[in-house]
C-alpha positions as CSV (number, residue, x, y, z in Angstrom):
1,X,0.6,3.8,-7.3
2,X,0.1,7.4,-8.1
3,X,0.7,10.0,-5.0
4,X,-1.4,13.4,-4.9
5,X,0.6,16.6,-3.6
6,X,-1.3,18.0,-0.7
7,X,-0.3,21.7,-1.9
8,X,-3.6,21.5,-4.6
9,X,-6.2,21.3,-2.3
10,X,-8.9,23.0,-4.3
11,X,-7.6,22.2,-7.7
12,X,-9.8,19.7,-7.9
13,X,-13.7,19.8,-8.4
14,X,-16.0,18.2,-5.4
15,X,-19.1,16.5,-7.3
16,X,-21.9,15.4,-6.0
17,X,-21.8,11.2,-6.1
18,X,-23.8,9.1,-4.0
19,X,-22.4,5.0,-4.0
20,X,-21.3,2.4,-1.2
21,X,-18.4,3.0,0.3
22,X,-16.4,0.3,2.4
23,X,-13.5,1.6,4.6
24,X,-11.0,-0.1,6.6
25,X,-9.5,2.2,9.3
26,X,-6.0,1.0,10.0
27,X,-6.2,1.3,13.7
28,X,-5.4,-1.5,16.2
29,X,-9.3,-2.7,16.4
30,X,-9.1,-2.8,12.4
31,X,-13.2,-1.5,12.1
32,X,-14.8,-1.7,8.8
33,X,-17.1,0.9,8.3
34,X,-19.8,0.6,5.2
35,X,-21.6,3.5,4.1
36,X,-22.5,6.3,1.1
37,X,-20.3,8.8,-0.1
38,X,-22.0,12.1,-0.4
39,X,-19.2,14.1,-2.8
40,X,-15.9,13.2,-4.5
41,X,-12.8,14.8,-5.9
42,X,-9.3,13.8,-7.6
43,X,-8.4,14.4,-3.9
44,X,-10.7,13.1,-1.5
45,X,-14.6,11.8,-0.9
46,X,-16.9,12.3,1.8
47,X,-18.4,9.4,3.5
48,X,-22.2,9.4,5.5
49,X,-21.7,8.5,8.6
50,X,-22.8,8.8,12.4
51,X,-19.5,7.4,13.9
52,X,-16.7,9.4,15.2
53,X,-12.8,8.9,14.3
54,X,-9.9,9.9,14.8
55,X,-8.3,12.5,12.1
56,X,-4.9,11.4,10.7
57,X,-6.5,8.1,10.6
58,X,-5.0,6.1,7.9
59,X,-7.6,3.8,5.7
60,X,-8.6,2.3,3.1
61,X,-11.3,3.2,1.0
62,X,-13.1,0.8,-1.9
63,X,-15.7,2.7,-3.9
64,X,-17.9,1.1,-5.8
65,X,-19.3,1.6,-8.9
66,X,-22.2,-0.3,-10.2
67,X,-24.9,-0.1,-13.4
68,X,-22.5,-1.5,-15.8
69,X,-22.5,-5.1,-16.3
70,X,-20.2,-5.6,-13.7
71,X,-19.1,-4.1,-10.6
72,X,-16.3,-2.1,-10.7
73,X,-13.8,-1.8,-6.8
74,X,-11.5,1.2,-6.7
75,X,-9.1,1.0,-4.0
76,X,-7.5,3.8,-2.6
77,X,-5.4,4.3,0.4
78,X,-6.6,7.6,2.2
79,X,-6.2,9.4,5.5
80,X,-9.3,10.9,7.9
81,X,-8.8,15.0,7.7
82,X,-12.4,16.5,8.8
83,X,-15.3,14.8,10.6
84,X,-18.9,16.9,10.8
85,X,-22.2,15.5,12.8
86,X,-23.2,13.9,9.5
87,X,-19.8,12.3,8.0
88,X,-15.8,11.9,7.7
89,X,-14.0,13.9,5.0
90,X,-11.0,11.3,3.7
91,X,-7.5,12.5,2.0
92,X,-6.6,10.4,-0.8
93,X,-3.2,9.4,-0.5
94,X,-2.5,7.1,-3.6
95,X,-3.9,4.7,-5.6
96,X,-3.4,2.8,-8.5
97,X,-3.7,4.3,-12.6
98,X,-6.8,2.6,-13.2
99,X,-8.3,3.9,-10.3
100,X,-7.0,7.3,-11.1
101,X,-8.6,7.2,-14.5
102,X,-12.4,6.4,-13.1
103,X,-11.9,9.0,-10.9
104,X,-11.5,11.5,-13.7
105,X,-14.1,10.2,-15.6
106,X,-16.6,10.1,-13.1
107,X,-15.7,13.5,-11.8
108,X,-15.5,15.1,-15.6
109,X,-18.9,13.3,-16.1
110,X,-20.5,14.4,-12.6
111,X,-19.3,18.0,-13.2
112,X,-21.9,21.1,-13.4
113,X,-20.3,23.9,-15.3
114,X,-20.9,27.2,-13.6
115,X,-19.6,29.5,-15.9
116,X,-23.2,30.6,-17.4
């Protein structure tokens, strides 16, 4: 499992990326939440949703990517750090190299250049 450093907060480019998200918070009640993501980074994704959780909530997080032949799970274990009216922000905490390496594609692949 790869572990992100904290200290590179906006390293990392936030694109746009809509695609079912399941989440298990690791709280006594176990809830599953399923949902859309709205953006993603190397570091994190925000989730669509109406509920209310606690931040520094640990979870996991599957994202899945469909319109290949198959459907692709990524797993990553993540932490609740913002919640707005219209979602949760999650931390991502580790995950595995394969995981890692969709990431970077999708996010080099999702990514509008603003330097015109």
């Amino acid at each position: 499992m790869a572990v992100l450093n904290n200290d590179d907060r906006r390293k990392y480019y936030r694109v746009g990326f809509a695609t079912e998200i399941e989440i298990d918070l690791k709280t006594k009640d176990q809830v599953k939440l399923e949902g859309n993501s709205k953006d993603l980074s190397l570091k994190g994704i925000f989730v669509n949703t109406a509920r209310r959780f606690v931040r520094g909530t640990l979870c996991s997080v599957k994202i899945y990517l469909t319109g290949g032949i198959e459907k692709i799970e990524l797993l990553i274990e993540g932490t609740i750090v913002r919640q707005t009216d219209t979602g949760i922000g999650i931390l991502f905490n580790s995950m595995d190299v394969d995981t890692y390496s969709h990431l970077k594609n999708i996010v080099h692949y999702n990514r509008v250049d603003d330097s015109d």
